[in-house]
SEFIZA-3560 file (N, C-alpha, C; in Angstrom, 3 decimals):
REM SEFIZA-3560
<numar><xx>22.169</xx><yy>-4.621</yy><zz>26.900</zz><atom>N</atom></numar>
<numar><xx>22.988</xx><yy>-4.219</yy><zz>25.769</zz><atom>CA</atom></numar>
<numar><xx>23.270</xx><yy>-5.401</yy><zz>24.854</zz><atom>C</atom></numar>
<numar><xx>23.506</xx><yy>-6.493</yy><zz>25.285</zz><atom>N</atom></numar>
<numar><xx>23.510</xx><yy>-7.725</yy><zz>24.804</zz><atom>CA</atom></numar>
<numar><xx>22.608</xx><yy>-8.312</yy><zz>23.858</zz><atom>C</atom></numar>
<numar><xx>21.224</xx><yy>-7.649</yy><zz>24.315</zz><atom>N</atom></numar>
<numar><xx>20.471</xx><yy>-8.288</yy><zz>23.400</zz><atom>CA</atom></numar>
<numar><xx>19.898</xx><yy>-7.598</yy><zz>22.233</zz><atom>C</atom></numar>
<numar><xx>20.510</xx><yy>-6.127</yy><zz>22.317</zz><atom>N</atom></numar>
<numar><xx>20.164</xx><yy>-5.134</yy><zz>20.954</zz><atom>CA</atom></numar>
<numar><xx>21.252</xx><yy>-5.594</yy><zz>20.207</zz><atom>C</atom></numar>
<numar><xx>22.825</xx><yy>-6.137</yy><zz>20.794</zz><atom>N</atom></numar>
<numar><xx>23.804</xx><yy>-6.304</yy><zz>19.806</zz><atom>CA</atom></numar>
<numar><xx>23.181</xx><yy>-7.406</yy><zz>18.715</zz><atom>C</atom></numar>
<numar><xx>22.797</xx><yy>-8.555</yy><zz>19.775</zz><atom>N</atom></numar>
<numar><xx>22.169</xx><yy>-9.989</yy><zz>18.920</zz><atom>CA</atom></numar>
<numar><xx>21.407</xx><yy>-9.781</yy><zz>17.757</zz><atom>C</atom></numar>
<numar><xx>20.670</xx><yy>-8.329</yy><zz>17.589</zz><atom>N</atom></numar>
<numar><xx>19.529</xx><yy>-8.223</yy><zz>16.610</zz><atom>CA</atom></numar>
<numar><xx>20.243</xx><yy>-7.439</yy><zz>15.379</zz><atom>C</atom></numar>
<numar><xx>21.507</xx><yy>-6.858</yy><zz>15.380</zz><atom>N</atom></numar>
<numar><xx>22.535</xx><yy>-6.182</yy><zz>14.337</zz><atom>CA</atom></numar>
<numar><xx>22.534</xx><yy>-7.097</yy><zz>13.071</zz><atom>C</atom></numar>
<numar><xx>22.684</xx><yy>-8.235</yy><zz>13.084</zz><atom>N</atom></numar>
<numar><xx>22.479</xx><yy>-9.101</yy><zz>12.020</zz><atom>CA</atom></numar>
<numar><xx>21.371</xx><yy>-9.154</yy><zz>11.242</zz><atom>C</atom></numar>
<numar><xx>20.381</xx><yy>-9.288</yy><zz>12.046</zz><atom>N</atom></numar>
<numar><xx>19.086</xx><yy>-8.706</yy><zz>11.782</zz><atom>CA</atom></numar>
<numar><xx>18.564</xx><yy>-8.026</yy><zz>10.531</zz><atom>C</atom></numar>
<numar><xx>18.561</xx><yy>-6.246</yy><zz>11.508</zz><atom>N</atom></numar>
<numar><xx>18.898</xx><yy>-5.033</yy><zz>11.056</zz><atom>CA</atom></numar>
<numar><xx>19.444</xx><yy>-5.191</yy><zz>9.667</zz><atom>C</atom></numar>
<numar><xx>20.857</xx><yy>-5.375</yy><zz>9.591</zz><atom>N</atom></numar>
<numar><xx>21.775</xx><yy>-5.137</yy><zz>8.484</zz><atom>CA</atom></numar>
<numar><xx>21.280</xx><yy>-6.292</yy><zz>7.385</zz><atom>C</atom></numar>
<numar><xx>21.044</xx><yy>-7.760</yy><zz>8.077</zz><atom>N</atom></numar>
<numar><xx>20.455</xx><yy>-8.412</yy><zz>6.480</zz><atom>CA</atom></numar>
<numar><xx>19.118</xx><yy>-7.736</yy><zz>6.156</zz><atom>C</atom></numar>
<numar><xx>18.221</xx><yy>-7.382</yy><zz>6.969</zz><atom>N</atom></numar>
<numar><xx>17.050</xx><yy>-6.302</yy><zz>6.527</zz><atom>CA</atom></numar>
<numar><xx>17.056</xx><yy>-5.616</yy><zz>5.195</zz><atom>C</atom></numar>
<numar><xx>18.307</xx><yy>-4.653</yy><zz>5.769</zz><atom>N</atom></numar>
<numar><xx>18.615</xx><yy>-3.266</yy><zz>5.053</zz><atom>CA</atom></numar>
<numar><xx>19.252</xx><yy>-3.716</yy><zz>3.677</zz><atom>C</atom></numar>
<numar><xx>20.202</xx><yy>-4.700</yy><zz>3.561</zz><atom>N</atom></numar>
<numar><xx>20.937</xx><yy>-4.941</yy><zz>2.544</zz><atom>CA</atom></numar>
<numar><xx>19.855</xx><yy>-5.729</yy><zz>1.652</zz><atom>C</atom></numar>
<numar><xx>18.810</xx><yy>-6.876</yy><zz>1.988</zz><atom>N</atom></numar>
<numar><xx>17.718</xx><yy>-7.003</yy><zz>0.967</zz><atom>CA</atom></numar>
<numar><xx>16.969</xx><yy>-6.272</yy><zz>0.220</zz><atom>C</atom></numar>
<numar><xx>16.337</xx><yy>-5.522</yy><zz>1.015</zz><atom>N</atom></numar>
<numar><xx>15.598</xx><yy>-4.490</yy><zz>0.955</zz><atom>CA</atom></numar>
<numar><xx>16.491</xx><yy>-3.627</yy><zz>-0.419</zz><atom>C</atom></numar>
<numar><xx>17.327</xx><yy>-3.398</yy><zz>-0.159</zz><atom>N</atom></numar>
<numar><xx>18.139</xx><yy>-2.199</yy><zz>-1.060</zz><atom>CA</atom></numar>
<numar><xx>18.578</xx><yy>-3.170</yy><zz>-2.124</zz><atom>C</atom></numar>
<numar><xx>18.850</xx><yy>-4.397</yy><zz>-2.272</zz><atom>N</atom></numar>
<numar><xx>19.079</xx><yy>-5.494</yy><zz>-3.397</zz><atom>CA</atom></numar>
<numar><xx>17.858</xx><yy>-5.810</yy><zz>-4.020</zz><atom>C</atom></numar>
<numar><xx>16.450</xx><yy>-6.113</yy><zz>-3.059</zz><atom>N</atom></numar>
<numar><xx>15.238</xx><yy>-6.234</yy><zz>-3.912</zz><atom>CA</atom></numar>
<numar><xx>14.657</xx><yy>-5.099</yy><zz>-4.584</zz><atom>C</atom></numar>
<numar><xx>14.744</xx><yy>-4.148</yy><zz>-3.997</zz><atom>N</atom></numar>
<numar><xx>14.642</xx><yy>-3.082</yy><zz>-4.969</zz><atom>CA</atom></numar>
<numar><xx>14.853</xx><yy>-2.995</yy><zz>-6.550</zz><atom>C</atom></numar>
<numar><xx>15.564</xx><yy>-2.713</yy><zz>-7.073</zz><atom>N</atom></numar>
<numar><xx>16.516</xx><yy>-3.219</yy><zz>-8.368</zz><atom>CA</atom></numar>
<numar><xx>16.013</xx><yy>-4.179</yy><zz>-9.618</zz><atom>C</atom></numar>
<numar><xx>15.930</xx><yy>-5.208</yy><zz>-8.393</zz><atom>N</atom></numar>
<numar><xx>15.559</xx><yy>-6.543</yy><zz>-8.729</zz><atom>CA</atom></numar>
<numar><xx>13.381</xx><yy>-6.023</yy><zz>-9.080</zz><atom>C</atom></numar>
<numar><xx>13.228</xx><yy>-5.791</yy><zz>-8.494</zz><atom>N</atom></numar>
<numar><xx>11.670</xx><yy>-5.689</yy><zz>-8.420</zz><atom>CA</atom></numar>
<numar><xx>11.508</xx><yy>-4.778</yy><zz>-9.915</zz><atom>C</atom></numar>
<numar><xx>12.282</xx><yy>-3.832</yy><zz>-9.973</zz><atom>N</atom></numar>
<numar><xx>11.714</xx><yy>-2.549</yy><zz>-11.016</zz><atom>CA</atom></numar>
<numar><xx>12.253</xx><yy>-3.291</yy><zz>-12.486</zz><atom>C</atom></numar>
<numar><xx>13.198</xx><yy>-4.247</yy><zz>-12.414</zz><atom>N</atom></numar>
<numar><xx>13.631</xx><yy>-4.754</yy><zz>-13.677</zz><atom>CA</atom></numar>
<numar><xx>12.327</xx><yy>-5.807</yy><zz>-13.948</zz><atom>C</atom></numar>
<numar><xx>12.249</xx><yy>-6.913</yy><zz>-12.647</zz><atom>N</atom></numar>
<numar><xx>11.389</xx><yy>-8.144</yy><zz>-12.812</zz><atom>CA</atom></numar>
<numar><xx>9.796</xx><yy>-8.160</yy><zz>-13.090</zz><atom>C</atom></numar>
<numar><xx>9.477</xx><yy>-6.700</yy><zz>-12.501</zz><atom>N</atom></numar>
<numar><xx>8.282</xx><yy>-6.422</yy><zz>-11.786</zz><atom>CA</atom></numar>
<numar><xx>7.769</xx><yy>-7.656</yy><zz>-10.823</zz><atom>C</atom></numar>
<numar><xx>8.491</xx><yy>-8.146</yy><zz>-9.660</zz><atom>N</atom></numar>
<numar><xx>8.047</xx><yy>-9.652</yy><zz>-9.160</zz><atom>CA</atom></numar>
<numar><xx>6.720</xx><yy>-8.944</yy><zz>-8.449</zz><atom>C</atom></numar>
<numar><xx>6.748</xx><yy>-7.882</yy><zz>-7.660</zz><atom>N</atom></numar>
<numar><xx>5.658</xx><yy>-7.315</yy><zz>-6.898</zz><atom>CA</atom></numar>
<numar><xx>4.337</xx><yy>-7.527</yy><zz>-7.700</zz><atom>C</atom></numar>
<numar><xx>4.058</xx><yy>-7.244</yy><zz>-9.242</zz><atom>N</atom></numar>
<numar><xx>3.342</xx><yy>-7.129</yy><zz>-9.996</zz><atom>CA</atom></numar>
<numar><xx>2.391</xx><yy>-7.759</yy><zz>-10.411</zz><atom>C</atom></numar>
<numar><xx>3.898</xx><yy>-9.525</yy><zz>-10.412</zz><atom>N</atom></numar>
<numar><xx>3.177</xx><yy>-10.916</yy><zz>-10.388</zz><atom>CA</atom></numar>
<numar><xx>2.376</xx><yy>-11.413</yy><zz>-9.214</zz><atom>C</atom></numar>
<numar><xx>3.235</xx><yy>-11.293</yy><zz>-8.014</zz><atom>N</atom></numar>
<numar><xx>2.369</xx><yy>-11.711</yy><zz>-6.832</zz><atom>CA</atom></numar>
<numar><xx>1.233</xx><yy>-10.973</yy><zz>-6.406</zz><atom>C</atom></numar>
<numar><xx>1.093</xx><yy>-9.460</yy><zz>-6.644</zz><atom>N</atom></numar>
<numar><xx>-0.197</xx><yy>-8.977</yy><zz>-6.707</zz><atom>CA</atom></numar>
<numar><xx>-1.019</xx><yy>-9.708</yy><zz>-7.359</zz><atom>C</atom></numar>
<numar><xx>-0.909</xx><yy>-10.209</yy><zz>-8.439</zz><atom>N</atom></numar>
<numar><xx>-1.562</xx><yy>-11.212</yy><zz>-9.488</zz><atom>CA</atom></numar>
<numar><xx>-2.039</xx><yy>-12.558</yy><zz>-8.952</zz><atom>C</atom></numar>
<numar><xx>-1.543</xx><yy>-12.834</yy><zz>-8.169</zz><atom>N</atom></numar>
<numar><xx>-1.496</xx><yy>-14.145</yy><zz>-7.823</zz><atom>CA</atom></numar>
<numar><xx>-2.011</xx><yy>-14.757</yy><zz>-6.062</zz><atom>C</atom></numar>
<numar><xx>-2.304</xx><yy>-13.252</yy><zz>-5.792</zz><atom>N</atom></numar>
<numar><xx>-3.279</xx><yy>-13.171</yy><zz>-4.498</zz><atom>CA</atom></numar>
<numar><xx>-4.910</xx><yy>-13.011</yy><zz>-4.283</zz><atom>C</atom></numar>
<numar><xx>-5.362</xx><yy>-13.883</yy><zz>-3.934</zz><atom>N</atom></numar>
<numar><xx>-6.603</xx><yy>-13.973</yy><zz>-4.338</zz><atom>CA</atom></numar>
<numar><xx>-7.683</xx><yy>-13.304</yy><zz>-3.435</zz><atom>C</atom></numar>
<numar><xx>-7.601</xx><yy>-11.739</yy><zz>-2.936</zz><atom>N</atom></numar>
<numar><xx>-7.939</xx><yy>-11.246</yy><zz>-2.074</zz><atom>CA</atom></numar>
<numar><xx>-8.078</xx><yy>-9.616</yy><zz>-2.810</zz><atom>C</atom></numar>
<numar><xx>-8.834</xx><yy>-8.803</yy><zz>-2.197</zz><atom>N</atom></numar>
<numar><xx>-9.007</xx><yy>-7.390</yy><zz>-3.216</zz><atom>CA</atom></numar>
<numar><xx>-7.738</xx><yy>-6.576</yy><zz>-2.877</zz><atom>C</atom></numar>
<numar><xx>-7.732</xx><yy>-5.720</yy><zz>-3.618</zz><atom>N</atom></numar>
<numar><xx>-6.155</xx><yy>-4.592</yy><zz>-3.368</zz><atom>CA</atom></numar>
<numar><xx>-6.268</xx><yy>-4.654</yy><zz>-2.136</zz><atom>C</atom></numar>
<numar><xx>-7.444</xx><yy>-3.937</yy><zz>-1.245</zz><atom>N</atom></numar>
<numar><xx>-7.367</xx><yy>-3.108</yy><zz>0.063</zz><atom>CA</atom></numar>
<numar><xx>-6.580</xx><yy>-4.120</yy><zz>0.901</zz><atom>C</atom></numar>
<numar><xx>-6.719</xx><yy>-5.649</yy><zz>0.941</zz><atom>N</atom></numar>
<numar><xx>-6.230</xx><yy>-6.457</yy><zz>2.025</zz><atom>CA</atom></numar>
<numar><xx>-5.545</xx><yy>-7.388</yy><zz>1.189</zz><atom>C</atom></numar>
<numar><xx>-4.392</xx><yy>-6.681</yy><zz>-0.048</zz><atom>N</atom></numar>
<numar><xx>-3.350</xx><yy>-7.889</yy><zz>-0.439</zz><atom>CA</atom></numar>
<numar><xx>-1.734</xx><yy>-7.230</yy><zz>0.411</zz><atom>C</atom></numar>
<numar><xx>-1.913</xx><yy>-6.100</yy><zz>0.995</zz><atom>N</atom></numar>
<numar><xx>-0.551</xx><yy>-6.078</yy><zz>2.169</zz><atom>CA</atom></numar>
<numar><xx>-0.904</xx><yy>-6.891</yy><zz>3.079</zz><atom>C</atom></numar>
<numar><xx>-1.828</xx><yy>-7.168</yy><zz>3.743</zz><atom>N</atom></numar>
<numar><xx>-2.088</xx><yy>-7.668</yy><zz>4.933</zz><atom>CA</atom></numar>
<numar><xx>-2.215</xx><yy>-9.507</yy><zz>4.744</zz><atom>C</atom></numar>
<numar><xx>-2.557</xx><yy>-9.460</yy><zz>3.468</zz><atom>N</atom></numar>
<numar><xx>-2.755</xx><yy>-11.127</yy><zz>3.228</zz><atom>CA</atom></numar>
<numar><xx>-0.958</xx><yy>-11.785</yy><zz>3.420</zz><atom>C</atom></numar>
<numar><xx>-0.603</xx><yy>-10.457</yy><zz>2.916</zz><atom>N</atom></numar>
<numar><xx>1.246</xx><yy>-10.798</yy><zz>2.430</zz><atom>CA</atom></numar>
<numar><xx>1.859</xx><yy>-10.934</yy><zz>3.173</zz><atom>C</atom></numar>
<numar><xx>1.402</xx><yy>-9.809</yy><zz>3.909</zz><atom>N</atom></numar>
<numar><xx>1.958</xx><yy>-9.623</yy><zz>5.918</zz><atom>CA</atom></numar>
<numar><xx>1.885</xx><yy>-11.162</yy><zz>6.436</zz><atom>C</atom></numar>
<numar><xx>1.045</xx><yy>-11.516</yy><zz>6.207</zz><atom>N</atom></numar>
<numar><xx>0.481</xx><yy>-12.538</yy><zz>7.374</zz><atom>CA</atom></numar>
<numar><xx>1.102</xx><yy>-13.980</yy><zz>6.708</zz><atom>C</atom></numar>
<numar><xx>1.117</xx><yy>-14.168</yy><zz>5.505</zz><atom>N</atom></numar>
<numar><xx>1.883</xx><yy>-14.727</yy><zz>5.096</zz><atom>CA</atom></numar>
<numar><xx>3.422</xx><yy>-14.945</yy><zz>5.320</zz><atom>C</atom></numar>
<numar><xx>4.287</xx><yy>-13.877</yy><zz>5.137</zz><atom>N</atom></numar>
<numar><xx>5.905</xx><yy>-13.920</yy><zz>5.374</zz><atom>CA</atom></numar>
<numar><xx>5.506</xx><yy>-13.894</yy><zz>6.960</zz><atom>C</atom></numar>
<numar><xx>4.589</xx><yy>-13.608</yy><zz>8.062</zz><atom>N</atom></numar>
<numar><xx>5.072</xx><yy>-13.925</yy><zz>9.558</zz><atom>CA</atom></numar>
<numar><xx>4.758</xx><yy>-15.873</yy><zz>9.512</zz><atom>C</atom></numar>
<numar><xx>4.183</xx><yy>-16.070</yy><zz>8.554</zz><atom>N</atom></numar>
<numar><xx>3.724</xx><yy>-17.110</yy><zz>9.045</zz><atom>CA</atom></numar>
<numar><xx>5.253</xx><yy>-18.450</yy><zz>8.504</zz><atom>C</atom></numar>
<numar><xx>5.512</xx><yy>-17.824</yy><zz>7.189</zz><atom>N</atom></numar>
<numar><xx>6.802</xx><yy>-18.607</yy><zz>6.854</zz><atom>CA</atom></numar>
<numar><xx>7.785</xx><yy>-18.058</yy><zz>7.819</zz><atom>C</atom></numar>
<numar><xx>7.957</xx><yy>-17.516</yy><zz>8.501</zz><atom>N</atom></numar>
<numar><xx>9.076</xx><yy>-17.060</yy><zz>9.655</zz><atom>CA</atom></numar>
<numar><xx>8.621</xx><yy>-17.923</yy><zz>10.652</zz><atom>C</atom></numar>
<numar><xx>7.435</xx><yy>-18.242</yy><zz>11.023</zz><atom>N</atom></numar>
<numar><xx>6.774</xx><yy>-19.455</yy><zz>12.234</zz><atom>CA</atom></numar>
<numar><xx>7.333</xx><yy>-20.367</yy><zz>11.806</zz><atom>C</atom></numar>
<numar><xx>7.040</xx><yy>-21.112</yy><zz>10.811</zz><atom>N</atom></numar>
<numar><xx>7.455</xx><yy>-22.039</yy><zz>9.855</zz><atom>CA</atom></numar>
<numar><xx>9.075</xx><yy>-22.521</yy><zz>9.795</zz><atom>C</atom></numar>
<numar><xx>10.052</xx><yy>-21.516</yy><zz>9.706</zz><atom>N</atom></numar>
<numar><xx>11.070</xx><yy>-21.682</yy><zz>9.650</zz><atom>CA</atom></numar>
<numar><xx>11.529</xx><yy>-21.548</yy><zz>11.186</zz><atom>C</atom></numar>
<numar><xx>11.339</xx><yy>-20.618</yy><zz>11.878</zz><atom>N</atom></numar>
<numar><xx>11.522</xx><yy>-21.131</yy><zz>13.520</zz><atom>CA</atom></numar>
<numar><xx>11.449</xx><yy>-22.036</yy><zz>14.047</zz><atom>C</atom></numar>
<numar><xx>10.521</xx><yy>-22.898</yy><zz>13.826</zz><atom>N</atom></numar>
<numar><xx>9.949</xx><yy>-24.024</yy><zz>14.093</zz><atom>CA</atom></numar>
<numar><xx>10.931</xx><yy>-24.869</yy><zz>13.160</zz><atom>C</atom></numar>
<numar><xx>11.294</xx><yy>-24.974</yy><zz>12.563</zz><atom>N</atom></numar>
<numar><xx>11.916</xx><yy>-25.754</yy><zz>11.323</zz><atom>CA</atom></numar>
<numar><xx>13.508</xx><yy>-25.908</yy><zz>12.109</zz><atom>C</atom></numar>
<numar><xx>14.010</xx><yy>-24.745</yy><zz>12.414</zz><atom>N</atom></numar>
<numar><xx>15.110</xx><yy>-24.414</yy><zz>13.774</zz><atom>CA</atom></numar>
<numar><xx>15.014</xx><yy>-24.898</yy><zz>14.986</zz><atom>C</atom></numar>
<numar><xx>14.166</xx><yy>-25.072</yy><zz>15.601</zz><atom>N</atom></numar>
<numar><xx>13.948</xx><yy>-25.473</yy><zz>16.932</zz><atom>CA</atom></numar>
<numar><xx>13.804</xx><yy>-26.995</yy><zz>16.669</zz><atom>C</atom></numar>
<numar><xx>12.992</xx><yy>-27.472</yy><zz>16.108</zz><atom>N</atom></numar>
<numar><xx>12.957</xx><yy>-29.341</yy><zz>15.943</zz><atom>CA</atom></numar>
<numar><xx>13.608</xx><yy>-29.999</yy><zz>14.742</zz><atom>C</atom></numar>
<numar><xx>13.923</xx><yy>-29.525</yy><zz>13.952</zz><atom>N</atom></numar>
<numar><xx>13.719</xx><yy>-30.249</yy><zz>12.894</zz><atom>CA</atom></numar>
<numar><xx>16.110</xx><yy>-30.456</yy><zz>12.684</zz><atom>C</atom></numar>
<numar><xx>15.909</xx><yy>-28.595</yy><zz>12.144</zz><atom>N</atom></numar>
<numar><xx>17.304</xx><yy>-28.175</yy><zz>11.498</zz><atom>CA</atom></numar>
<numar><xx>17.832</xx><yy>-27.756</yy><zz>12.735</zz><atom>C</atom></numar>
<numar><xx>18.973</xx><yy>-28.422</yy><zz>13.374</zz><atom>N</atom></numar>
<numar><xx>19.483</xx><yy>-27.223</yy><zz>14.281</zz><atom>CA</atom></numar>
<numar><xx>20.068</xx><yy>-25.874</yy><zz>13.784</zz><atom>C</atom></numar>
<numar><xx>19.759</xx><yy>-25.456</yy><zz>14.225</zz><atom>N</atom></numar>
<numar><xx>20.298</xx><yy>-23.582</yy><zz>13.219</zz><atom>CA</atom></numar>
<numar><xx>20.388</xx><yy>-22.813</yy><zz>14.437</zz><atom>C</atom></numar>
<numar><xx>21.927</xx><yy>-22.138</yy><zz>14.741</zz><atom>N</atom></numar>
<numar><xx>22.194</xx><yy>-21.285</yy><zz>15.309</zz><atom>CA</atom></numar>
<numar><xx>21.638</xx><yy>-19.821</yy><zz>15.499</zz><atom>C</atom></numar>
<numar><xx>21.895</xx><yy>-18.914</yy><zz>16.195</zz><atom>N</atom></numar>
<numar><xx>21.356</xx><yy>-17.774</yy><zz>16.463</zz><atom>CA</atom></numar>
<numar><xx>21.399</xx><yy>-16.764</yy><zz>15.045</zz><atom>C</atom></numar>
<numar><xx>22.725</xx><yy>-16.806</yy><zz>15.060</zz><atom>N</atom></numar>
<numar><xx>23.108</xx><yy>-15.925</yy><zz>13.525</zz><atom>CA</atom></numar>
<numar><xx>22.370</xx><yy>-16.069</yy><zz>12.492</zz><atom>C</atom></numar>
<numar><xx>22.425</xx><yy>-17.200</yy><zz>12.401</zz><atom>N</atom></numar>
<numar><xx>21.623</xx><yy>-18.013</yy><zz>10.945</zz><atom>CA</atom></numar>
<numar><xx>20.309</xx><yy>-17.399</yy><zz>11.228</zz><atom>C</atom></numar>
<numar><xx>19.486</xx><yy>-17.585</yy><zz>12.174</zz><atom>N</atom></numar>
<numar><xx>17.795</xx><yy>-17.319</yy><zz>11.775</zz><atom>CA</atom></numar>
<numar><xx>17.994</xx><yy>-16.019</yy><zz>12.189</zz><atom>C</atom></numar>
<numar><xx>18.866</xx><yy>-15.151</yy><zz>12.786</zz><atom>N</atom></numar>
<numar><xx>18.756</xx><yy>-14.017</yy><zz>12.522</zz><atom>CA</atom></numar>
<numar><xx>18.754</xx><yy>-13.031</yy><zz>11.135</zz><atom>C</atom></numar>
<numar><xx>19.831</xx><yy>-13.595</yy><zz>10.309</zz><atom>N</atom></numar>
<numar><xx>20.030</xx><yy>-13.768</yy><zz>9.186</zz><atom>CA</atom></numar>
<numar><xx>19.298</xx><yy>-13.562</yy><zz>8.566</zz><atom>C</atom></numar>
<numar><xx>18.766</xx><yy>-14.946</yy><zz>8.386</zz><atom>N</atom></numar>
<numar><xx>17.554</xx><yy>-15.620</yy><zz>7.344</zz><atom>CA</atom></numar>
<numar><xx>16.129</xx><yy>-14.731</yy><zz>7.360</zz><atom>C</atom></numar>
<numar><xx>15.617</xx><yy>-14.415</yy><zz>9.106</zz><atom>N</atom></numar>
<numar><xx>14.922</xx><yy>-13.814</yy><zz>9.333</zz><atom>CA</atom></numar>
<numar><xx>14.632</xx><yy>-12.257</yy><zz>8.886</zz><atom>C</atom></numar>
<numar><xx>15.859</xx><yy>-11.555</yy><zz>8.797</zz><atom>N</atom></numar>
<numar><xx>16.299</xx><yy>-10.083</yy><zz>8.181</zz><atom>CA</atom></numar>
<numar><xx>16.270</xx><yy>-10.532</yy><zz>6.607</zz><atom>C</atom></numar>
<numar><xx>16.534</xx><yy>-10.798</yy><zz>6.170</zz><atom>N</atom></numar>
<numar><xx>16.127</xx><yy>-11.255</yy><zz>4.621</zz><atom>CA</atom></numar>
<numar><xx>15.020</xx><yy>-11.673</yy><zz>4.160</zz><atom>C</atom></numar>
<numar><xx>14.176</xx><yy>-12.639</yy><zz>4.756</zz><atom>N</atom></numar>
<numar><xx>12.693</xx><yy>-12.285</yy><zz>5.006</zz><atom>CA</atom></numar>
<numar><xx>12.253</xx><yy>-11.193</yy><zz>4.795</zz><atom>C</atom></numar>
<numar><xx>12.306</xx><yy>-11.048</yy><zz>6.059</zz><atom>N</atom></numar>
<numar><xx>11.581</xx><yy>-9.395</yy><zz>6.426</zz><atom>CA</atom></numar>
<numar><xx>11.847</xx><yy>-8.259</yy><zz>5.644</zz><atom>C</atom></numar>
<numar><xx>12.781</xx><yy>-8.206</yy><zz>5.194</zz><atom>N</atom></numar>
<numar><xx>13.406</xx><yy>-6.805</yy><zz>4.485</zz><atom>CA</atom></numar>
<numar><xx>12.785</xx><yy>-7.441</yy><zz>2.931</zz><atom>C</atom></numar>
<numar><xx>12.567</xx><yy>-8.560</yy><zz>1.747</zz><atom>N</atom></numar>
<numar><xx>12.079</xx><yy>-8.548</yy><zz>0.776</zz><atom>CA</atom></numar>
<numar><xx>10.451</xx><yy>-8.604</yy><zz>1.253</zz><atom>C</atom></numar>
<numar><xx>9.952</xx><yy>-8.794</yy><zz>1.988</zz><atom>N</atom></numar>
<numar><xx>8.806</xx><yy>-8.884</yy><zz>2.559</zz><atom>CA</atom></numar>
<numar><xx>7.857</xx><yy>-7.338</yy><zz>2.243</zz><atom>C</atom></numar>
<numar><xx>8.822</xx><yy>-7.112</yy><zz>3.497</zz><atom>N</atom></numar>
<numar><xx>8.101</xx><yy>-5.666</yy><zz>3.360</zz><atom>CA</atom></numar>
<numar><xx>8.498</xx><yy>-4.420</yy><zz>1.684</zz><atom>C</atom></numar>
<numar><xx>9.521</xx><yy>-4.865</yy><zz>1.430</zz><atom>N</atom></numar>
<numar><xx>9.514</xx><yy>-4.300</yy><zz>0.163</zz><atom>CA</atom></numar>
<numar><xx>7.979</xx><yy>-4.713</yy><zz>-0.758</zz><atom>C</atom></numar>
<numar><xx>7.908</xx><yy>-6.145</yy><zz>-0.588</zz><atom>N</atom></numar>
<numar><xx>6.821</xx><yy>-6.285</yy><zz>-1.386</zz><atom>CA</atom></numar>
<numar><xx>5.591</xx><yy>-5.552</yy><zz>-0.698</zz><atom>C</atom></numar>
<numar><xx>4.988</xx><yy>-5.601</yy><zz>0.307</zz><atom>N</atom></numar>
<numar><xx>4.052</xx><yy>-5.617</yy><zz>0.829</zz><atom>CA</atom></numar>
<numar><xx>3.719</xx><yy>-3.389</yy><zz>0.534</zz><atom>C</atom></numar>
<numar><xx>4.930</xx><yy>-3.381</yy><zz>0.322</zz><atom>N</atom></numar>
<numar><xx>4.807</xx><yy>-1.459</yy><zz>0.335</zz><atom>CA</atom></numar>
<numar><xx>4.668</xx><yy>-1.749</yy><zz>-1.554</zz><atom>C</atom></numar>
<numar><xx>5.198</xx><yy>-1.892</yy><zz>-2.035</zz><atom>N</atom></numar>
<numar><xx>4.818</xx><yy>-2.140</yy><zz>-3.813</zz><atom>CA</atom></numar>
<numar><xx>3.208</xx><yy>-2.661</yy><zz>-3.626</zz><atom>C</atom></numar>
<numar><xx>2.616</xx><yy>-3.651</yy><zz>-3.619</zz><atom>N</atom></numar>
<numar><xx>1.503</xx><yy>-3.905</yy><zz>-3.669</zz><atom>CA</atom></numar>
<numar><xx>0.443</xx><yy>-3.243</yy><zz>-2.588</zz><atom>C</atom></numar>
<numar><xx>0.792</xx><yy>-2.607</yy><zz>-2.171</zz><atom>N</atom></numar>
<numar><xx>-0.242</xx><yy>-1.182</yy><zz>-1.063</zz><atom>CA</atom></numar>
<numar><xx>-0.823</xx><yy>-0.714</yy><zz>-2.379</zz><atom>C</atom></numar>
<numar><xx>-2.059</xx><yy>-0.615</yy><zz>-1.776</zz><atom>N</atom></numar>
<numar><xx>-3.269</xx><yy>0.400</yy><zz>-3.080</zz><atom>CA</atom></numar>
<numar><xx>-2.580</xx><yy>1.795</yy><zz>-3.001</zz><atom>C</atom></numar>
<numar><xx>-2.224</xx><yy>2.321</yy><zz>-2.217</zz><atom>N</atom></numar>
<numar><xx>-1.881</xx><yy>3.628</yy><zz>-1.540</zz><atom>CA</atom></numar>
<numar><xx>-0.283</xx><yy>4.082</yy><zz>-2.644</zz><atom>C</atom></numar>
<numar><xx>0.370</xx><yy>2.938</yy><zz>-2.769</zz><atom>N</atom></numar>
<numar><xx>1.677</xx><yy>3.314</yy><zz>-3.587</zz><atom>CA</atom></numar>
<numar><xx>1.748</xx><yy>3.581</yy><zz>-4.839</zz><atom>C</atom></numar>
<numar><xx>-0.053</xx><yy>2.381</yy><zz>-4.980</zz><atom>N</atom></numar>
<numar><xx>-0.287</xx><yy>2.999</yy><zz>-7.008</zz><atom>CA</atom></numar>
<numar><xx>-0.941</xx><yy>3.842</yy><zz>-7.440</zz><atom>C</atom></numar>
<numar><xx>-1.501</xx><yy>4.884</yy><zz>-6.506</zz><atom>N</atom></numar>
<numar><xx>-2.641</xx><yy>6.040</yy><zz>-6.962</zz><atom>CA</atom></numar>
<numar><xx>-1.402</xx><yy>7.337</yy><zz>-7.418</zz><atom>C</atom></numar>
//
């Protein structure tokens, strides 16, 4: 039970990006630019993107573990904010969302 509570931070910075980048995306079009700016065909610019934000989450774990000490909260945090503008982008730039 302990360790589904730990991931609530998570979850909730997820959800609250996600629903803030939104907004932000349809005014900025940022999705639009970084489609632009990926040098890979439609079919594999989610997956280039994917692999990208896991890899800045390696990056910043790692950045936590040696470098920054950073508590649990924090890269839980940080990590749900990630992830939640992440995948917003990665569903905007899907071939599948612009037909």
């Amino acid at each position: 039970m302990k360790a589904l509570t730990s991931f609530i931070p998570m979850i909730l910075s997820l959800a609250i990006a996600t629903f803030i980048f939104i907004p932000i995306n349809k005014s900025l079009k940022l999705s639009d630019k970084i489609s632009k700016i990926i040098p890979t065909t439609s079919k594999f610019k989610p997956l280039f993107f994917v692999v990208c934000m896991f890899l800045l989450l390696l990056i910043i774990g790692l950045l936590g573990l040696y470098v920054i000490p950073m508590n649990d909260l924090t890269y839980y945090i940080l990590t749900g904010i990630i992830s939640g503008i992440g995948i917003s982008i990665t569903v905007e730039i899907s071939p599948k969302h612009h037909k």
